[in-house]
C-alpha positions as CSV (number, residue, x, y, z in Angstrom):
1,X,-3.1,-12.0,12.4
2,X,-5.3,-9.5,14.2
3,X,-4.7,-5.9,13.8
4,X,-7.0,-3.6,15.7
5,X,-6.7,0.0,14.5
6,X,-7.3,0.7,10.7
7,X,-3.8,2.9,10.4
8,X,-2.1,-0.6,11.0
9,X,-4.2,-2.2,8.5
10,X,-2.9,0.6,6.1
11,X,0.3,-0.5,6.6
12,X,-0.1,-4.1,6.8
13,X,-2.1,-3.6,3.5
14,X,0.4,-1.3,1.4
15,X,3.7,-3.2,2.7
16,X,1.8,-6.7,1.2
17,X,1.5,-4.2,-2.4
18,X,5.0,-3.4,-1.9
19,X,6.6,-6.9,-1.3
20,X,4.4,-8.0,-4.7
21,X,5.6,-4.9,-6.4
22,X,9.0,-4.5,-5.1
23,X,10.6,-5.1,-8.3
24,X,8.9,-2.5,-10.0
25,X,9.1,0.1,-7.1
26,X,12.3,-0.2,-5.4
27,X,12.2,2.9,-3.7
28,X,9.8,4.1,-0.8
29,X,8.6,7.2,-2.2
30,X,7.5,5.4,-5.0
31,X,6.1,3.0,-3.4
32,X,4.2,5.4,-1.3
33,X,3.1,7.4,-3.9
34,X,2.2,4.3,-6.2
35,X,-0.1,3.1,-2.9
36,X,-1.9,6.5,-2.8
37,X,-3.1,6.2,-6.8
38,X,-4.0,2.9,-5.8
39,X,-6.7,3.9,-3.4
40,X,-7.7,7.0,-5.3
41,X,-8.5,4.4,-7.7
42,X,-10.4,1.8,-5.7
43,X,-12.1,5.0,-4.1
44,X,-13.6,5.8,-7.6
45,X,-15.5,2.1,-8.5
């Protein structure tokens, strides 16, 4: 699966998180915020 602009890959990225994670996040906002701490923490290593 190719996906050409990086706003897409975002999504494709966060809704793979959210299907691992579903159970522990079962509503979008969590899951949205959740995403964001993510990458603030990946932007820090």
């Amino acid at each position: 699966m190719l996906i050409s602009d990086s706003k897409g890959m975002d999504e494709f990225i966060f809704d793979r998180i959210y299907k691992i994670n579903e159970e522990l996040l079962p509503r979008d906002g969590e899951y949205w915020e959740w995403g964001q701490k993510q990458r603030a923490l990946l932007d820090q290593l």
